[in-house]
Steps between C-alpha positions, in 0.01 A plus 500: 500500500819456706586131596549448848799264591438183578649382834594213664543393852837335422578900368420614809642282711820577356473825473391558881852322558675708233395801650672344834846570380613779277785534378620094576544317220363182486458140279179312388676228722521769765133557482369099480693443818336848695170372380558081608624689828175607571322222365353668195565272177604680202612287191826615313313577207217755665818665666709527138159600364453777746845617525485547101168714516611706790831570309331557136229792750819656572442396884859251568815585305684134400877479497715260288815529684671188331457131352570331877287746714098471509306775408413758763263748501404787720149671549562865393077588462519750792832595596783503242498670144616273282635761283755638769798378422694207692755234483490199709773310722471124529684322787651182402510386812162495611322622177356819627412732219558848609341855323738764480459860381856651474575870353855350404360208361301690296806738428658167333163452292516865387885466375434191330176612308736835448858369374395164372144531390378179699187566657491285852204360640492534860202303579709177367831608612618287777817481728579244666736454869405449827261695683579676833332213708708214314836709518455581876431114545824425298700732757345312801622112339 
């Protein structure tokens, strides 16, 4: 007999917001303050808790981008293959972290799996600069 999944309304809660913005990348900070917005008490741990089951059902991808930055994740369930290939752009001005699918970018990959054997994971491959908004706000100081 097949086991149902067992589901909580904390799950759904955060998935009904989750499913509110593809493609953004988000915090577990980022989600306690939507939810205390609205009045809806989550604890840190029932967020963690959730974020780790929704990523382990293959429903948020989690990126490490370094040992300063929180983790972010973004809900990929409906919209985004996780197995097409992208690199990300962080903005060190105002943190944004930015998906990018690039044919040249993945022209580099290609030459350096090709000439020096190393085999580059673009899911965890970040670059980081200033993203457009940043740069034009530089130009208007």
């Amino acid at each position: 007999m097949a086991r149902t999944q067992y589901r909580t309304k904390q799950q759904d809660l955060i998935l009904a917001y989750l499913r509110t913005i593809p493609s953004k990348h988000f915090t577990a900070e980022d989600l306690k303050e939507h939810f205390e917005s609205k009045q809806i008490k989550l604890g840190a741990a029932t967020i963690y808790r959730q974020l780790d089951k929704l990523v382990s059902e293959g429903k948020l991808q989690k990126y490490l981008i370094d040992e300063h930055s929180a983790t972010c994740f973004e809900y990929i369930e409906e919209q985004c293959n996780p197995l097409e290939q992208h690199f990300h752009l962080k903005c060190e001005v105002c943190g944004a972290l930015i998906h990018l699918a690039c044919d040249e970018l993945n022209d580099i990959k290609t030459h350096l799996e090709k000439e020096h054997g190393f085999i580059l994971n673009p899911f965890k491959t970040v670059f980081y600069g200033t993203c457009p908004k940043c740069a034009q706000n530089k130009k208007a100081e």
